[in-house]
C-alpha positions in Angstrom: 3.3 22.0 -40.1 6.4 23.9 -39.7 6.3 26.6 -37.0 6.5 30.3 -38.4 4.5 31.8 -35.3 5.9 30.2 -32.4 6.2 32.6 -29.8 10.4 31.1 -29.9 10.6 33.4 -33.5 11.9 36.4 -31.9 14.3 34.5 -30.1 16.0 33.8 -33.9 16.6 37.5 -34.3 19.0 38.1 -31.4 21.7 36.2 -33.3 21.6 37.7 -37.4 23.7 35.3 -39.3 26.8 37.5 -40.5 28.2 37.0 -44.1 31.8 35.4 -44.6 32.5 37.2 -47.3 33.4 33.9 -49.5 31.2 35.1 -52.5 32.7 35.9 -55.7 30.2 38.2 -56.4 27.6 38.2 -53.2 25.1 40.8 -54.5 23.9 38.2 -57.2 23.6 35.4 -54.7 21.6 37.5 -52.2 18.7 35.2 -50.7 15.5 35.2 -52.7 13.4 32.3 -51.9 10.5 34.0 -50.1 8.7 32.9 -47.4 5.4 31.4 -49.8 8.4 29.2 -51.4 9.9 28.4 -47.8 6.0 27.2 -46.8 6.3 24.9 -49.5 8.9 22.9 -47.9 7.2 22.7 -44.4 6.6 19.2 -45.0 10.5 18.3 -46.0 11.1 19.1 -42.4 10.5 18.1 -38.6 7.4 20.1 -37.6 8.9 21.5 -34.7 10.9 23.2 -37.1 11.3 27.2 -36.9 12.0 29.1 -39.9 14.0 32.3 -39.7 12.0 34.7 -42.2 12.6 36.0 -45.2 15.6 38.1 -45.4 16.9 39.8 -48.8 20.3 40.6 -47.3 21.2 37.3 -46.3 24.0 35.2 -48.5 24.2 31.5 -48.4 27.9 32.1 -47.0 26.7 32.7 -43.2 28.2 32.4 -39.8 25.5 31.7 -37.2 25.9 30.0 -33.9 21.9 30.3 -33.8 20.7 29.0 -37.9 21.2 26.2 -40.2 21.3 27.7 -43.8 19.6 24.6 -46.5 19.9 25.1 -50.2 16.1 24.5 -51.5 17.8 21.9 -54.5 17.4 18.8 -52.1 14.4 19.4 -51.1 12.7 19.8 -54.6 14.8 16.4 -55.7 13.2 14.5 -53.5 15.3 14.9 -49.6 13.4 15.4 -46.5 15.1 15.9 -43.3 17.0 14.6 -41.7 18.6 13.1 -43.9 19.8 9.9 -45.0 22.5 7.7 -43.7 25.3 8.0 -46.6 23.8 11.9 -47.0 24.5 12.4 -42.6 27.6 10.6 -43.0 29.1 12.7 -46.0 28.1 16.0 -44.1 29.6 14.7 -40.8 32.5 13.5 -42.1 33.8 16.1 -44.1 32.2 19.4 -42.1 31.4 20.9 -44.9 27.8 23.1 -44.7 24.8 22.3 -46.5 24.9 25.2 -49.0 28.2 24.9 -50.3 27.5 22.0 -52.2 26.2 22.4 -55.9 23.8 21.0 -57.9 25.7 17.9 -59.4 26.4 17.1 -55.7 23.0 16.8 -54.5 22.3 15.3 -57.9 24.6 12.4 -57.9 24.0 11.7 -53.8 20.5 11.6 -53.9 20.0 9.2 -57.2 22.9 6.7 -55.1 20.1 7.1 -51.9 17.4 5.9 -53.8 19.6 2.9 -55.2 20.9 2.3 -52.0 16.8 2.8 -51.0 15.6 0.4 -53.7 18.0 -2.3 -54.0 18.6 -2.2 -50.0 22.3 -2.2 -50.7 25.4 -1.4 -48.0 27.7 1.8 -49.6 30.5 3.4 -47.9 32.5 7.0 -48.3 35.4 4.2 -49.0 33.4 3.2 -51.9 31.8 6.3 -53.0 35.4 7.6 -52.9 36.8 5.0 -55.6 33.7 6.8 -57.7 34.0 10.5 -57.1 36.4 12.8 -55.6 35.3 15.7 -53.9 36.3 18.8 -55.9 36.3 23.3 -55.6 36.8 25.6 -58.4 37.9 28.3 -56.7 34.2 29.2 -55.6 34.1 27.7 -51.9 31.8 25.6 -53.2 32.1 21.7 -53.5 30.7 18.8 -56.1 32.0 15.2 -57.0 33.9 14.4 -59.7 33.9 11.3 -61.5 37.3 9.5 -60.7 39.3 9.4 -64.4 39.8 5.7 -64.3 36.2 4.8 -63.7 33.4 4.9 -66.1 30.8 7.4 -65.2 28.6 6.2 -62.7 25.4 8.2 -62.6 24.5 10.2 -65.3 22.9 13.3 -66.9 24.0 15.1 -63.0 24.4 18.8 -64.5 22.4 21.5 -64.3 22.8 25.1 -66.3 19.8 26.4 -64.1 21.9 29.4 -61.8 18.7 29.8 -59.8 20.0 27.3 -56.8 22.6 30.0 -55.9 19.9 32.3 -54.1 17.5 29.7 -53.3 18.1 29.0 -50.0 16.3 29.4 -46.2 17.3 29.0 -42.5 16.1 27.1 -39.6 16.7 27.6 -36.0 19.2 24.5 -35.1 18.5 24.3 -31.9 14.7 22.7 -33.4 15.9 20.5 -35.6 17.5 17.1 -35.0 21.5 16.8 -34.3 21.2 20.5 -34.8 23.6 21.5 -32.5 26.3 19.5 -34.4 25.3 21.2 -38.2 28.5 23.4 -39.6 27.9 26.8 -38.3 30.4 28.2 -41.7 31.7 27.1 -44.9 34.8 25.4 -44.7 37.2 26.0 -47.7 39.0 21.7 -47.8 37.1 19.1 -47.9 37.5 15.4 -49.0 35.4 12.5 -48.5 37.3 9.3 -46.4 36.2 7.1 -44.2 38.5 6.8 -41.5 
């Protein structure tokens, strides 16, 4: 089970993650999964994993040297963590942080994981970029977008539900693995390549 009473929890409150002010309008997207929702996903992660508690205040937009801010969305679709290969190598390559992705993102990466899972095939960011390019609206926030000359690959990938904006958590890195090397803010380019 994840770690909420480690004696190591106070050690998460020296550092308070500090908003980057790259909300459109932050007091709508003010954190509210709640620490019986965060329990639920205990088993989606290491368990030497600390939690940072519940905070109302916090946005998903954070700075923090100390926390790893995770939208809940992957988590409910399926992901555990770490993650996998083509999921690592998307997030390493491109620097952008966990949270700024949106729903048809996580969507559309995690159905190609469990193709990739099922049919034990070999897929690239070289491939996956003749798919999908890797698009903002303005919002800091990132998604792929069907390439206009292919047909669409995966679909029924959208969601209307808003809820994923303010359903997020953070983890202490420094107990997680490769934690260390997780964005510590949201970057505002991003495009996938495989160099």
């Amino acid at each position: 089970m994840a770690n909420r009473s480690s004696p190591n929890k106070s050690l998460e409150m020296d550092n308070v993650p500090q908003s980057q002010n790259l909300l459109r309008n932050p007091s709508s997207e003010l954190c509210k999964f709640t620490d019986p929702k965060i329990d639920g996903l205990f088993s989606c992660l290491p368990p030497e994993t600390i939690f940072r508690l519940f905070d109302s205040s916090m946005s998903s937009d954070v700075v923090s040297p100390t926390c790893v801010c995770f939208p809940a969305l992957p988590f409910f679709l399926g992901y555990s963590y770490p993650f996998p290969n083509l999921t690592k190598r998307i997030f390493t390559l491109t620097g952008i942080s966990y949270s700024q992705f949106m729903p048809m993102f996580w969507m559309v990466l995690h159905t190609i994981e469990q193709i990739i899972s099922t049919e034990g095939l070999d897929l690239n960011l070289s491939e996956l970029s003749n798919l999908y390019s890797l698009i903002t609206h303005g919002s800091n926030r990132f998604l792929f977008k069907a390439k206009s000359h292919q047909p669409l690959p995966i679909l029924k990938t959208t969601q209307n539900d808003s809820t994923w904006k303010y359903q997020f958590f953070f983890v202490r890195r420094d107990f997680i693995p490769q934690g260390d090397s997780q964005p510590k803010k949201w970057i505002l380019k991003g495009r996938i390549y495989d160099p």
